[in-house]
C-alpha positions in Angstrom: 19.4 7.0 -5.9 19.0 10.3 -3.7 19.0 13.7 -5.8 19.8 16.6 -3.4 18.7 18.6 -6.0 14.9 17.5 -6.7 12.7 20.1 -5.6 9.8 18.0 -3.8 9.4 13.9 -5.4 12.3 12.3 -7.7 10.7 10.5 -9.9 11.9 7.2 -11.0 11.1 4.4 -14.1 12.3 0.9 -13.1 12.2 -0.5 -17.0 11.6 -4.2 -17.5 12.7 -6.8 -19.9 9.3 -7.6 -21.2 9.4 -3.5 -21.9 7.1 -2.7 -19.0 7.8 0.2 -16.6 7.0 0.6 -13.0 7.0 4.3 -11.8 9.0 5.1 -8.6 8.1 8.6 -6.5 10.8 9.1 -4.0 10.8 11.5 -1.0 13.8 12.6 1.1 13.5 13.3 4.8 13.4 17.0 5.3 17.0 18.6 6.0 15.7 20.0 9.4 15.2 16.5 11.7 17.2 13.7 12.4 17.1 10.8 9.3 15.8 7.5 10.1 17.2 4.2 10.4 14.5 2.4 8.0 13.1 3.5 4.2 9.7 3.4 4.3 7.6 1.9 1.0 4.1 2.4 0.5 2.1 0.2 -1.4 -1.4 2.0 -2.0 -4.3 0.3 -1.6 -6.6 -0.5 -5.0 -7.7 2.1 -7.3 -5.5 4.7 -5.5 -2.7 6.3 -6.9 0.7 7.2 -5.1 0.0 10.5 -5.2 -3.0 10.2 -3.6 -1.0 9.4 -0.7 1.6 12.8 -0.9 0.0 13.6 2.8 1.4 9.9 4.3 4.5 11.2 2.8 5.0 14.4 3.8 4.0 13.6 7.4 6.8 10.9 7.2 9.9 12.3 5.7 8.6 15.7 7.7 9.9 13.4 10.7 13.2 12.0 9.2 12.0 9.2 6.7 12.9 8.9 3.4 10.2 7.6 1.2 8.9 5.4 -1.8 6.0 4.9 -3.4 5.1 3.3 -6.7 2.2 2.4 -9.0 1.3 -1.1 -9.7 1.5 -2.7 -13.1 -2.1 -2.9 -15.1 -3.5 -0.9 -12.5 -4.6 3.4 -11.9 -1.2 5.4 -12.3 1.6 5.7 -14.0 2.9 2.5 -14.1 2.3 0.4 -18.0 -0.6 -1.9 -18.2 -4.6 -1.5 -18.0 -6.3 -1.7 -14.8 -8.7 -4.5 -16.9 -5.8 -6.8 -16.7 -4.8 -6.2 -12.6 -4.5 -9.4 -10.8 -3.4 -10.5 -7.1 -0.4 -11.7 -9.0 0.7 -8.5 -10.9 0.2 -6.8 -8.1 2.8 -8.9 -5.4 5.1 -9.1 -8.7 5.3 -5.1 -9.0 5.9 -5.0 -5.1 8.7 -7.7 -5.7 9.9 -5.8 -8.2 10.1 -2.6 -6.4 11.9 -4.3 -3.2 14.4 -6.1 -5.5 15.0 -2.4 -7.2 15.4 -1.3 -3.8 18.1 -3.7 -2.7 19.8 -3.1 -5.8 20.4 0.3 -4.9 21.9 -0.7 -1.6 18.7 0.2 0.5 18.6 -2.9 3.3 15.9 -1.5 6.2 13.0 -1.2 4.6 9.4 -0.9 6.2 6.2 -1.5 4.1 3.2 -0.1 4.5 0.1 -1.4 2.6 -3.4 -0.2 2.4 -6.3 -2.0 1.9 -6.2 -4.7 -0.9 -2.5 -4.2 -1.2 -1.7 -5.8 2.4 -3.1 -9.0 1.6 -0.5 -8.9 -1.2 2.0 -8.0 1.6 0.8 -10.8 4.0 1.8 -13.5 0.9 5.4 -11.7 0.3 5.7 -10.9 3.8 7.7 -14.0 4.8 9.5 -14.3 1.3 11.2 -11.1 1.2 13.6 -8.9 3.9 11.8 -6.6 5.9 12.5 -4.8 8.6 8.7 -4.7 9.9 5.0 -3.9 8.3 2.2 -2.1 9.1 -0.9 -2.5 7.2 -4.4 -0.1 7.4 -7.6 -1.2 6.7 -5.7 -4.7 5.5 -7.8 -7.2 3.8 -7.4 -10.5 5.1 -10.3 -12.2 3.6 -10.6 -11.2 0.0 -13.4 -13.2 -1.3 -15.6 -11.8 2.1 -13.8 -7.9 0.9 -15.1 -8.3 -2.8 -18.6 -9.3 -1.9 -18.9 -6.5 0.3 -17.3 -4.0 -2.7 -19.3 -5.5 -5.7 -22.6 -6.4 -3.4 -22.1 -9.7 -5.5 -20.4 -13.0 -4.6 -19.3 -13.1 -8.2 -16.2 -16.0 -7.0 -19.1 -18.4 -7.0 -20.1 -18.1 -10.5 -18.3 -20.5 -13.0 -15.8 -18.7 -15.0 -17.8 -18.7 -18.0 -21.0 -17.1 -16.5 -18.7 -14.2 -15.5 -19.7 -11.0 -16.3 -16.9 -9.3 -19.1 -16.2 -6.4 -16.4 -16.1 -5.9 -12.1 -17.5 -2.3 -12.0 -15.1 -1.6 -8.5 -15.6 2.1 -7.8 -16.1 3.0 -11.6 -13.3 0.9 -12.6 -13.6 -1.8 -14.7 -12.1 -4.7 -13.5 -11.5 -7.5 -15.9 -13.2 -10.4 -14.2 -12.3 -13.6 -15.4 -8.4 -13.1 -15.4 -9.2 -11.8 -11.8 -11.0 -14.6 -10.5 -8.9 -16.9 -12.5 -5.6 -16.0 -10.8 -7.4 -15.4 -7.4 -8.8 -19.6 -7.9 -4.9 -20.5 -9.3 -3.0 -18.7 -6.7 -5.3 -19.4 -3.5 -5.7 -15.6 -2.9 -8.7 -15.6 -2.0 -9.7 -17.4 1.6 -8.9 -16.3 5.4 -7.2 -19.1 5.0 -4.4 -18.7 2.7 -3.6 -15.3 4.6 -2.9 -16.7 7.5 -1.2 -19.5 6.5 1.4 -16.6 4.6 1.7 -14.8 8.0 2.1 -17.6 9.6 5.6 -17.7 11.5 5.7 -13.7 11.1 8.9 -12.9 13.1 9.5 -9.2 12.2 7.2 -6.5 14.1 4.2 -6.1 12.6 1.3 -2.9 13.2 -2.8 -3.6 11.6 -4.5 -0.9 12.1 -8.6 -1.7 11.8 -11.2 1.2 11.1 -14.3 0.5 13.4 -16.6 1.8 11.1 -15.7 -0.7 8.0 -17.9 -2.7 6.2 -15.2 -4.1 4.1 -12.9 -5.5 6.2 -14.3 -7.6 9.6 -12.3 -6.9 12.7 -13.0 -10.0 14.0 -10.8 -11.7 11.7 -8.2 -9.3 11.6 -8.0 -10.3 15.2 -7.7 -13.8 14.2 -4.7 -12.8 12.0 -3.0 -11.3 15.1 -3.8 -14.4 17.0 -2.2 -17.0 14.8 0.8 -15.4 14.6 3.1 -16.6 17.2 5.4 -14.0 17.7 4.3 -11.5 20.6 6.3 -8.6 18.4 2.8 -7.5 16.7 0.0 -5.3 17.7 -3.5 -4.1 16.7 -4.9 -0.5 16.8 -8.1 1.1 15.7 -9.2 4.0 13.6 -11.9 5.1 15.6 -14.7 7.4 13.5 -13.3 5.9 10.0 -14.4 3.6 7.3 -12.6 1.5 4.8 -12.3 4.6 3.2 -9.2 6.3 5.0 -9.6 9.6 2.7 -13.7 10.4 3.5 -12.9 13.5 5.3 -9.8 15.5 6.8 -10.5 14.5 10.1 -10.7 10.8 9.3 -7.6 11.4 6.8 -5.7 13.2 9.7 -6.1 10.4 12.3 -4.9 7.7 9.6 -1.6 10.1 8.9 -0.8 10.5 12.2 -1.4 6.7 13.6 0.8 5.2 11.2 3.2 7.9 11.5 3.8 6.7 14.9 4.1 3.0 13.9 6.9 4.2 11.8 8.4 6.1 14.4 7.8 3.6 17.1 8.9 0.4 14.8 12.3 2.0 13.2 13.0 2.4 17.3 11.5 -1.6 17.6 8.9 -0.6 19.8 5.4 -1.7 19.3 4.1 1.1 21.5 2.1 4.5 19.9 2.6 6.8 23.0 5.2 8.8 20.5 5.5 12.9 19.4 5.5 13.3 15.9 5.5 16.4 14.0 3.1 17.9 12.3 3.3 19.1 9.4 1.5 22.5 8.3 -1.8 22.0 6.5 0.1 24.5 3.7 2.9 22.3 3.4 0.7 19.2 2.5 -1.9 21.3 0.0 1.8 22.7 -1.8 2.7 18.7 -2.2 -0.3 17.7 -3.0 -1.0 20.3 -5.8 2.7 19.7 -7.1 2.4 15.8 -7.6 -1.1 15.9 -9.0 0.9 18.6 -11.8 4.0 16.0 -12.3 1.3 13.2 -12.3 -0.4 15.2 -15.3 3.4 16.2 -17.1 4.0 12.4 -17.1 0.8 11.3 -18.0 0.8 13.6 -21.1 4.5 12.4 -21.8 3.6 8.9 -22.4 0.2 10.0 -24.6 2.8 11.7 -26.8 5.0 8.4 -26.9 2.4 6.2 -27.7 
């Protein structure tokens, strides 16, 4: 799967038989450090893009990780579908699919790290697939309680047929009755279910909280930690951020260097944050940043011209 060649992010198409794609953005630990034990996946939280999170990846393979990141099916990105179509459902299948690509091609330590709504996805896979550990940021454990809060609407109350055609979730139009529908089907959306999917959580797990968020209560992210019986997980705060990890440079920052540490700390099996990192230069993260957003662009273009 590696290409010594590629200049910055390999891009990769995992093709489906239904005739789907899921788009694959690999990054290689720089030359320069020691490489480490684990592969570390991203899965980005909901309306964000893996590009959006080229600084995560250049502060990780900038200390000996090599990298992956995707975009969900029916979701923002590269990947096929329409973001009116997203469900819990496609989202944990395009993570499945990802791992199960990832095995494939003989990668075995893998860590996961999921944002937002993508770590309840990860908190119903967790103890179905093989992980080597997780770490999840501003993880919604409660999605019904997270929706409310994004929408300023309990709309999971309403029957399906008084529904209205669209979510509006930060200007993206969310189709709402296959939402709710699979969220009802597949019991995604209580406190509940999530912690009965952590439940018996043996590999090492990281939550990281922001104190500021109004999206995601601490108090039962605490309750997460608390049913799981393992003593191999811990919970750290963001202090001065919201939900919204990317609302400044300073907030943004923080979130890149905490779980950077987790990383670091977990592919040693240590729990604890008291690590060195390195930082990368603030040039070297712009350069990335401004090179996937052009690739992002060349690929989106390519698949206007296909269609």
């Amino acid at each position: 799967m590696k290409d010594e060649s590629a200049f910055f992010t390999i891009d990769h198409i995992i093709k489906l038989d239904n005739g789907q794609s899921i788009r694959v953005w690999e990054t290689l630990p720089k030359k320069n450090v020691p490489e480490k034990k684990h592969t570390i996946l991203i899965a980005s939280g909901f309306a964000r893009r893996m590009d959006h999170f080229a600084g995560l990846a250049e502060y990780l393979s900038t200390n000996g990780f090599h990298v992956i990141r995707y975009d969900s099916l029916h979701h923002v990105g590269l990947s096929s579908g329409c973001i009116n179509e997203f469900t819990m459902s496609i989202g944990k299948n395009s993570l499945l699919t990802v791992v199960d690509w990832l095995t494939d091609h003989g990668v075995e330590r893998i860590g996961l790290i999921a944002a937002s709504l993508s770590a309840r996805i990860a908190y119903e896979v967790v103890n179905k697939i093989k992980l080597s550990f997780l770490i999840t940021a501003v993880g919604v454990v409660n999605l019904r309680d997270t929706l409310e809060k994004a929408l300023e609407y309990d709309y999971l109350q309403l029957p399906i047929s008084e529904l209205p055609e669209d979510l509006d979730f930060e200007g993206h139009n969310l189709g709402s009755e296959v939402f709710v529908t699979d969220c009802f089907k597949h019991n995604w959306d209580t406190l509940d279910s999530t912690l009965n999917s952590v439940k018996g959580l043996a590999i090492p797990f990281i939550a990281f909280t922001a104190n500021d968020d109004s999206w995601v209560k601490q108090s039962e992210v605490i309750e997460l930690i608390d049913s799981i019986e393992s003593s191999n997980c811990k919970l750290y705060s963001l202090i001065g951020s919201s939900h919204d990890l990317g609302e400044n440079l300073v907030v943004l920052r923080n979130f890149y260097q905490s779980v950077t540490k987790a990383a670091l700390a977990l592919d040693d099996g240590l729990l604890d944050l008291e690590i060195d990192i390195i930082e990368p230069r603030f040039e070297d993260i712009t350069s990335i940043t401004v090179k996937e957003r052009r690739l992002k662009n060349e690929i989106e273009n390519e698949l206007l011209e296909l269609a």
